[in-house]
C-alpha positions as CSV (number, residue, x, y, z in Angstrom):
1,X,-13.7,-23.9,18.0
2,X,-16.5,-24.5,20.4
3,X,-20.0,-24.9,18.7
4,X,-21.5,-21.9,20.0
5,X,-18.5,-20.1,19.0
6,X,-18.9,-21.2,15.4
7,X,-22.2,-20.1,15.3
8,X,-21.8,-16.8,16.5
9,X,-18.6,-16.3,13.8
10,X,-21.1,-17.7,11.2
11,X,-23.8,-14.9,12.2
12,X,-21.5,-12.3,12.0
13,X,-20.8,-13.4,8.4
14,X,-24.8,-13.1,7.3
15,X,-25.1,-10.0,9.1
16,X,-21.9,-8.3,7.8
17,X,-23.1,-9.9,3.9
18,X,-26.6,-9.0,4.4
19,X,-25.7,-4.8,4.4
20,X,-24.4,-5.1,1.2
21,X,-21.8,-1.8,2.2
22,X,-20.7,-0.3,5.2
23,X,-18.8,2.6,6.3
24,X,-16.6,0.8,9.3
25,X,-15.9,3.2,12.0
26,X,-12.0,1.4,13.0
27,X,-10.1,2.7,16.3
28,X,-7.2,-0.1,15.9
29,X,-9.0,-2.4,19.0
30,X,-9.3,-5.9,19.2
31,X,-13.1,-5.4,18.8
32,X,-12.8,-3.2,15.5
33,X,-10.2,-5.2,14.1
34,X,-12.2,-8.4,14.5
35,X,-15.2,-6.5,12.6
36,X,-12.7,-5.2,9.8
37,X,-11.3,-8.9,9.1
38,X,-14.8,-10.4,8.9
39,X,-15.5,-7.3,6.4
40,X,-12.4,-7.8,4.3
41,X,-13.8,-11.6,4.1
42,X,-16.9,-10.9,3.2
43,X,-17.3,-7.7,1.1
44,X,-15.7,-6.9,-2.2
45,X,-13.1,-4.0,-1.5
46,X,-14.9,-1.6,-3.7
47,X,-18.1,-1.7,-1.0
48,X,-16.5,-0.7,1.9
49,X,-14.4,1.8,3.2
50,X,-12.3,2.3,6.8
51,X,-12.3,6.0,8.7
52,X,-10.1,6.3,11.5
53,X,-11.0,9.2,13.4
54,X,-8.2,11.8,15.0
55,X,-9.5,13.8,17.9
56,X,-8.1,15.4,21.2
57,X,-9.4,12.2,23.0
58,X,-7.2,9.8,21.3
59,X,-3.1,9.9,21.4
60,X,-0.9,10.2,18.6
61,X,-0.4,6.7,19.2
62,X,-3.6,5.0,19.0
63,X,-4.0,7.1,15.6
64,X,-0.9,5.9,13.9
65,X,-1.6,2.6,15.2
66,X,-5.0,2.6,13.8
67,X,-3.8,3.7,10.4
68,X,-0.8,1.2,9.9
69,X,-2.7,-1.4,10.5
70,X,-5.9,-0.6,8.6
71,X,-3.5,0.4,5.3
72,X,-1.2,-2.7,6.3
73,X,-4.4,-4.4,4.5
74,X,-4.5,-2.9,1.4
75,X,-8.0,-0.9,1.9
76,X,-9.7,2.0,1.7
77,X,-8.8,3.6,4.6
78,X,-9.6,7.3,5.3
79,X,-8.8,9.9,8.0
80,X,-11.2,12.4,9.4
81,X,-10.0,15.1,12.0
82,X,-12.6,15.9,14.1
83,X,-12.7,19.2,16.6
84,X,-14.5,17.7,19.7
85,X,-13.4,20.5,21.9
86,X,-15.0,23.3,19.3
87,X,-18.3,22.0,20.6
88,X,-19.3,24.1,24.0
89,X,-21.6,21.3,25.4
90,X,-18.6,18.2,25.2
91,X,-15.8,20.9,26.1
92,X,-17.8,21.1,29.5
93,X,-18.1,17.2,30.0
94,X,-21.6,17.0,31.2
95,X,-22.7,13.0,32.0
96,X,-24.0,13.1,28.7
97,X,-20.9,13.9,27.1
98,X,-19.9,10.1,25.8
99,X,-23.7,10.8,23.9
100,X,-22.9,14.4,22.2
101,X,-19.3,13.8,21.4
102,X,-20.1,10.4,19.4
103,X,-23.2,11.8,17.8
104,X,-20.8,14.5,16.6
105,X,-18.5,12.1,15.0
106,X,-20.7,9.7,13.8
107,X,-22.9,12.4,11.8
108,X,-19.0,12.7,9.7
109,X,-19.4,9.0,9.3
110,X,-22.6,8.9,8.0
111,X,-22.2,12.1,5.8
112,X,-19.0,9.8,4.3
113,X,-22.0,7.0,4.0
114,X,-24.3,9.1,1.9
115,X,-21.9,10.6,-0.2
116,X,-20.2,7.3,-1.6
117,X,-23.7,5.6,-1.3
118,X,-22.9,2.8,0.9
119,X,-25.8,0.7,3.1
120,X,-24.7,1.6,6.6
121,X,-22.1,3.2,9.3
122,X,-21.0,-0.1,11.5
123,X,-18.5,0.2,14.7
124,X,-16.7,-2.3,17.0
125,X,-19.3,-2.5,19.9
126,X,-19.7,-5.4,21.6
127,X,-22.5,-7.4,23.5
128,X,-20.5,-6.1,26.9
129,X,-21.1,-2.8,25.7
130,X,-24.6,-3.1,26.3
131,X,-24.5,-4.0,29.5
132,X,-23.0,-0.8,30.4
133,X,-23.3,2.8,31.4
134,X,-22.4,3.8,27.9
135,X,-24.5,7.5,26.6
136,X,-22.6,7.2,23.3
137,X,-25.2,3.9,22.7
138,X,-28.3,6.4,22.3
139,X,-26.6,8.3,19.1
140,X,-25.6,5.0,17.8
141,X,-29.1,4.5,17.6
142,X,-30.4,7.8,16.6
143,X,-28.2,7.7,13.8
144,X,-28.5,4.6,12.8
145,X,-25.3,3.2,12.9
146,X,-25.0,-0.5,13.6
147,X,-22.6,-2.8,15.8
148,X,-22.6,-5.9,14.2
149,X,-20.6,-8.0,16.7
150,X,-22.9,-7.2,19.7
151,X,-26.0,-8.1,16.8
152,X,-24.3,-11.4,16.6
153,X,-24.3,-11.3,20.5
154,X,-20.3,-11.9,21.2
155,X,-18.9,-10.8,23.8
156,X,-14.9,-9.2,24.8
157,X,-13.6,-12.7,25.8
158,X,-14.8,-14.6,22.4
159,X,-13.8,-12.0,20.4
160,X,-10.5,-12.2,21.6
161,X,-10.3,-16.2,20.9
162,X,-11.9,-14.9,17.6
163,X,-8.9,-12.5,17.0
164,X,-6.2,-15.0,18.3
165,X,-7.6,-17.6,16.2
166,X,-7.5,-15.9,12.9
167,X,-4.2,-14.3,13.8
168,X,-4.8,-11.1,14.5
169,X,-1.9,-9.1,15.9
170,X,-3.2,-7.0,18.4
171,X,-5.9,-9.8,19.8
172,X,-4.3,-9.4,23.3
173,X,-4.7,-5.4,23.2
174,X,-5.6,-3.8,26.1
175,X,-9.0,-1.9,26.2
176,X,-8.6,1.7,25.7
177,X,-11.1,4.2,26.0
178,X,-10.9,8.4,25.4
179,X,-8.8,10.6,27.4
180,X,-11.9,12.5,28.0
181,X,-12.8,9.9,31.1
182,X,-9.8,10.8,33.1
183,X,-11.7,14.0,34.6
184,X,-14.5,14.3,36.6
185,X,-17.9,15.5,35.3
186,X,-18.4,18.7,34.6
187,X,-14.7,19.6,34.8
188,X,-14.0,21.4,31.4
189,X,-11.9,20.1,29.1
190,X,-8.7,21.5,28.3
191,X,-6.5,20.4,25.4
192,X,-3.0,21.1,27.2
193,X,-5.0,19.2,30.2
194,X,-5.3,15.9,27.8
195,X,-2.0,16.1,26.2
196,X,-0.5,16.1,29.8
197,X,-2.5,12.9,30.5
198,X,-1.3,11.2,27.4
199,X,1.8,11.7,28.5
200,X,1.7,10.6,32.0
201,X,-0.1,7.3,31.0
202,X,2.8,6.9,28.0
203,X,5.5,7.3,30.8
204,X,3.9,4.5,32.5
205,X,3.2,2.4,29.9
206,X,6.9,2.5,29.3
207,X,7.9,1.3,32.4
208,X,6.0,-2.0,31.6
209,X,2.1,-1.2,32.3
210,X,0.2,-1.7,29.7
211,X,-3.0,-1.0,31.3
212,X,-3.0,2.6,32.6
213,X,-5.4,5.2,33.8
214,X,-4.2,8.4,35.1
215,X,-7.7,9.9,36.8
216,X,-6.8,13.9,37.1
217,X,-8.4,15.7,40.5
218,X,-7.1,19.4,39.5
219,X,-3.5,19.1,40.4
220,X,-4.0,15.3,41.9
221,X,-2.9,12.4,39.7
222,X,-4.6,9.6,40.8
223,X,-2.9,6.2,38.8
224,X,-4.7,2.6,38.0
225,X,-3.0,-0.2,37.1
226,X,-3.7,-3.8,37.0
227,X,-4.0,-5.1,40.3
228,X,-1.1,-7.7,39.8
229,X,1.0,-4.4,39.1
230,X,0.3,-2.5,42.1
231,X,3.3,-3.6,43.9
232,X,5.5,-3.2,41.4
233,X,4.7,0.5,40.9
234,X,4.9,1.2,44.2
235,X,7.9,-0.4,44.2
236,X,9.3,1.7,41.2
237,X,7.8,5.0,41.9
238,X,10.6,7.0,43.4
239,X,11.4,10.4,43.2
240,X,12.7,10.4,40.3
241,X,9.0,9.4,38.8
242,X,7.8,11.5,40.9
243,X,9.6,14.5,39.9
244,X,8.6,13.9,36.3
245,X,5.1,13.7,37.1
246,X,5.3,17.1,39.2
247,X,7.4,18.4,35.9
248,X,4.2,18.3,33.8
249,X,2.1,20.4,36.4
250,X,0.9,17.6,38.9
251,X,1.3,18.7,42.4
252,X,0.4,15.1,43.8
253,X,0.3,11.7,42.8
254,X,-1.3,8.9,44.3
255,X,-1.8,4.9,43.9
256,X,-5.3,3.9,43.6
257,X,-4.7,0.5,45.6
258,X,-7.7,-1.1,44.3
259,X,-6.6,-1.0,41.1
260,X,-7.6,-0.8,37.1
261,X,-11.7,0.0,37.2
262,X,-13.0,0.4,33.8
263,X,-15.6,3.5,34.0
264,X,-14.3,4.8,37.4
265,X,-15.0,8.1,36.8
266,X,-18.8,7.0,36.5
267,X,-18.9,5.6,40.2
């Protein structure tokens, strides 16, 4: 392991002893499972505890993924539903609505925080995460929830060497993000509207893509895929797809020929 590297690992490991007790916010990522390992390593079991959260912007999938493998460790591990789409102001999907939605959850995880008397709320952000357009950042800070692997100052492509090299299972896991940024702004945010989304992005993923973004226009499906995939799902997408695709309410579908963008919808 490069010297850097080590050092950054070895940061992690006085910053993540230094709280004492956390609540760790886990969505089943590379980036959260990292932070959870170095936990588990570091913090008797009794001071700390997992929450997965379950919400309208996350599939069934990414839920039940979460939760097998946080319980797969023999942890704490607890589930809390949250109704993002109760709240008026993220149901319209302003700019802002990255900011209100995980202020909304994070004040459940620091409620959880209080009421077993642990040090702090921790998450999976990174030092990428930073660099971005990311609202969600400010309630982070308001609420004082900490992000310990962008404190140590790693980045996506060492954690993942981090995560291969202490045999994590899903270290090669595409990044995911909520269903919420497959509309435009200010579009309003329809549960039947992200279930149909889940499921066209699950069609694909079954045909081989494993990273997928089905951008919704009204009735227009717009698809990203990895560049390197583009010609194969151009190549598969007959009528039959198509038809499927038209099935679930979406009048036209297109290829985005550029390809996967991370934060499109933010261009």
């Amino acid at each position: 392991m490069a010297i850097k590297l080590a050092q950054k690992l070895y940061c992690l490991k006085q910053i993540v002893a230094g709280m004492g007790s956390v609540v760790v916010a886990y969505s089943g990522g590379t980036d959260s499972t990292l932070l959870l390992k170095i936990v588990s390593q570091v913090l008797k079991k009794k001071d700390f505890v997992v929450v997965v959260v379950d919400s309208a912007f996350l599939t069934r999938e990414e839920v039940k993924s979460a939760l097998k493998l946080a319980k797969g460790w023999n942890i704490r591990v607890k589930l809390l539903k949250c109704d993002v789409l109760s709240d008026p102001v993220i149901r319209s999907n302003p700019r802002l609505r990255c900011y209100f939605c995980k202020k909304k959850i994070m004040r459940n995880l620091v409620n959880i925080r209080k009421s077993n008397g642990f040090g702090y709320v921790i998450d999976g952000s990174n030092a990428d995460d930073f660099k971005q357009l990311r609202p969600g950042k400010r309630a982070l800070r308001e609420l004082g929830v900490r992000s310990p692997l962008a404190e140590a100052r790693l980045n996506k492509s060492e954690i993942r060497v981090l995560a291969r090299r202490l045999k994590l299972t899903n270290w090669a896991k595409p990044a995911s993000s909520c269903l919420a940024t497959r509309f435009p702004y200010g579009v309003l945010l329809k549960r039947r509207d992200l279930l149909r989304v889940a499921w066209a992005e699950r069609l694909l993923k079954g045909r081989g893509f494993k990273q997928v973004r089905v951008r919704v226009y009204g009735k227009l499906a717009r698809i990203e895929v990895e560049k390197e995939k583009i010609k194969k799902l151009a190549g598969i997408f007959d009528k039959k797809l198509a038809k499927k695709f038209k099935k679930i309410g979406y009048q036209h579908v297109c290829l985005d020929l550029e390809g996967y963008c991370s934060g499109s919808m933010d261009i």
